[in-house]
Residue, then its C-alpha position, 0 to 999 in steps of 0.5 A: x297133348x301127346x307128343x305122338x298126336x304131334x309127330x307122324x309115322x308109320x309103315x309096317x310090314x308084317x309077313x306078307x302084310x304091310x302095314x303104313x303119316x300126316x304132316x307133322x301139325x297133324x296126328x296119324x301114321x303113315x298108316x299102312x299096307x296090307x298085302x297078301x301075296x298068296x295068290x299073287x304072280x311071283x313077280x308082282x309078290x315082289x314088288x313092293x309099295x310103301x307110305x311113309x311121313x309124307x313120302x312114298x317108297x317103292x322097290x321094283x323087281x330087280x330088289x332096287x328101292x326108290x323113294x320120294x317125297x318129304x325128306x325133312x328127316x334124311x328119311x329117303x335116304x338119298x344122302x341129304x335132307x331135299x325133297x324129291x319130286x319124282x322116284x329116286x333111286x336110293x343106293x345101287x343095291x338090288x337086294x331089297x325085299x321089304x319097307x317100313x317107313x315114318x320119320x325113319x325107315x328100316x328095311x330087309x334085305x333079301x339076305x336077311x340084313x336089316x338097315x335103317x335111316x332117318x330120324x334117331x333122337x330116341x334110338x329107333x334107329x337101333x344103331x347103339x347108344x349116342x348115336x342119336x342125330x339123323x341118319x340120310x343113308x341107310x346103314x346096317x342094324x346089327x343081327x341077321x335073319x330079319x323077315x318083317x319090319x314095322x315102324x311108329x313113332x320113334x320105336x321100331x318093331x321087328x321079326x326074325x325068321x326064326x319067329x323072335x320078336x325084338x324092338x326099339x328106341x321110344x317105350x312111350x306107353x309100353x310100345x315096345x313091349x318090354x313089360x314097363x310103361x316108363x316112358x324114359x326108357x330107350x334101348x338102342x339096340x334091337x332088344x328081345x319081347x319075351x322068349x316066344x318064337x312063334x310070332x307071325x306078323x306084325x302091325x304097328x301103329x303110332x303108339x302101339x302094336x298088333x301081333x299075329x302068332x302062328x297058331x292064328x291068335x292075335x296079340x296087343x300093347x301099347x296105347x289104348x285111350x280109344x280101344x285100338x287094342x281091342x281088349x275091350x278097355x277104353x283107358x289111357x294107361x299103357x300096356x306093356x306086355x303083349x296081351x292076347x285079344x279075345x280067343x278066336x285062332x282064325x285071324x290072318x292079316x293084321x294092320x294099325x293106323x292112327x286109331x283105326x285097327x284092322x284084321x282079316x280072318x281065315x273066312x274072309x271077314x273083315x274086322x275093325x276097332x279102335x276111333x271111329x270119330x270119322x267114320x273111319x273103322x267103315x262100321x256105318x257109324x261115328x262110336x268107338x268099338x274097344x273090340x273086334x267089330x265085323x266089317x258088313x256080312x262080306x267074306x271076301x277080303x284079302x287084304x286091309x291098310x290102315x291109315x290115319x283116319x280111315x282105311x282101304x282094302x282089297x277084295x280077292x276079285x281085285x277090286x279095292x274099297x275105301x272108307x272114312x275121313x277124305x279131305x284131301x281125296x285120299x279115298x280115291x272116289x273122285x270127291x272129298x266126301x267122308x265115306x262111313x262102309x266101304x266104298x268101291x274106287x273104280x278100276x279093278x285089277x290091284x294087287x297092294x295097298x299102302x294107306x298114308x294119313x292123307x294120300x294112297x299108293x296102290x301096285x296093280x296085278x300089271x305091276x304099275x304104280x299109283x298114287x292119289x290124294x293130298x301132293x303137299x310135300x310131292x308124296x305122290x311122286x307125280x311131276x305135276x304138284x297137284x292133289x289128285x281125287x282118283x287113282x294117277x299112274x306113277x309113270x316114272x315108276x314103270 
């Protein structure tokens, strides 16, 4: 069995786009948040929530970051390795403006600054050579002018304002994008993908990456066994260059998971493709697609989160949808039924979205957290250690 179906990670954040694991027994990322802050308050744009491997992460207005949860691997980067059950304020710094989260973390500052902490045995970290061990604080990655981040597992993905692209840490399938599938080779440091500089967004997702670039096409590497890079090839052989996925220039928002995939086109259409053994690609169905499989007739979604099995999405009246697997009420539907389309959680009024592999976080339009689904290892950053089947304010958040 893959090691990556045996380690969880995932949260990426690609432009406005975020994108986010399970218990370490179980495959899947810590899928991912998809947002889009265009038509969003400034306020609330910069506010920001993130699911992480069994652990939440949230910044606040005043650019603080908080984190909670599971923190076997230094990943809340508080210092140790304890787990918290409520929001912790990491550091004293108020400049944070964007996460990315698994078994390690990296994350921008306003100023451009890119720092990481957790989990380094392959260099994902991108702290240099022989700095593997963990890491509980976070710490600076060389460079500047970092804009997005994405995580999977044990590799790292980032873009720079001036639209590079760079990556690190594990090539296990040619994640990383460097144009060899040798599973040995580690870079320690951020390296460049290609000389474009015209990507726009990034999606990652446990052993692969969905890119965006500026003209609207979308871009694929990495693991593809059950067609989650959409190149309409079902194989276990890696790709390890960036490949563009079909021809159309409409696409605008991207998000990776276990084995789902997702994207939004320009018209509002949602699309899927990728595992569907669950009913998680929200097609009415259990068959794979090796392509992009529009979502019902719909046109009016904004935003997508990947997780492990299956997916949430935000509509532009503010409503938010959920589909696939849900043992652990990680839809937010008040049961544990497996859910093949979108299905409407009740409420209204949500602004952002993080998926996990078993638990959901949400930012609402009011700027209040949420959080539903499996409390295992204290994810849901509640002071009662229980799961919870609908969505549960984070009180100590507001």
């Amino acid at each position: 069995m893959k090691r990556w179906f045996l380690r969880c990670t995932v949260l990426a954040l690609a432009a406005g786009i975020l994108v986010v694991p399970a218990d370490r027994a179980l495959a899947g990322p810590a899928p991912q948040t998809a947002v889009r802050t265009d038509a969003m308050t400034p306020s609330i744009a910069r506010l920001q929530i993130a699911a992480g491997w069994l652990s939440g992460y949230a910044i606040k207005l005043n650019g603080s970051l908080w984190s909670w949860g599971n923190n076997v691997f230094g990943q809340l980067g508080l210092g140790d390795t304890r787990h918290r059950r409520l929001p912790t304020r990491v550091g004293r710094s108020t400049g944070w403006a964007t996460i990315a989260a698994g078994e390690h973390c990296l994350a921008v500052k306003r100023d451009g600054s890119l720092w990481s902490w957790g989990s380094n045995d392959t260099g994902q970290l991108g702290l240099g050579s022989g700095n593997n061990g963990l890491r509980t604080r976070p710490r600076r990655v060389a460079g500047a002018d970092w804009k997005a981040v994405g995580v999977g597992v044990e590799f790292s993905v980032a873009l720079k304002r001036d639209g590079s692209l760079w990556t690190w840490g594990n090539n296990n399938l040619g994640a990383l994008g460097q144009g060899t599938s040798t599973e040995e080779l580690r870079y320690w440091r951020p390296t460049r993908v290609g000389k474009s500089s015209d990507w726009k967004a990034i999606a990652v997702g446990y052993d692969r990456v969905l890119a965006l670039k500026r003209d609207g096409s979308l871009w694929a590497w990495g693991g593809n066994d059950l067609g989650q890079l959409g190149l309409g090839t079902t194989d276990d052989l890696a790709h390890p260059t960036p490949t563009r996925v079909g021809s159309d220039l409409d696409w605008t928002a991207i998000s990776a998971g276990g084995v789902p995939s997702f994207a939004i086109k320009r018209d509002g259409s949602l699309w899927a493709w990728g595992g569907n053994g669950e009913g998680q690609l929200g097609l009415g169905d259990t068959a794979d697609r090796s392509v992009p499989t529009r979502v019902g007739t719909g046109s009016s979604w904004k935003a997508v989160a990947a997780a492990q099995a299956g997916g949430l999405a935000l509509k532009r009246d503010g409503s938010l949808w959920a589909w696939g697997e849900n043992g652990s009420g990680q839809l937010g539907l008040g049961d544990k039924v497996i859910r093949k389309s979108p299905t409407r959680v009740r409420s209204s009024g949500w602004a952002k979205i993080a998926a996990g592999s078993d638990f959901s976080l949400a930012l609402k339009a009011n700027g209040s957290f949420w959080a539903w689904g499996s409390d295992r290892k204290d994810q849901l950053g509640l002071r009662v250690l229980r799961n919870r089947l609908v969505p549960t304010k984070i009180a100590s958040l507001q």
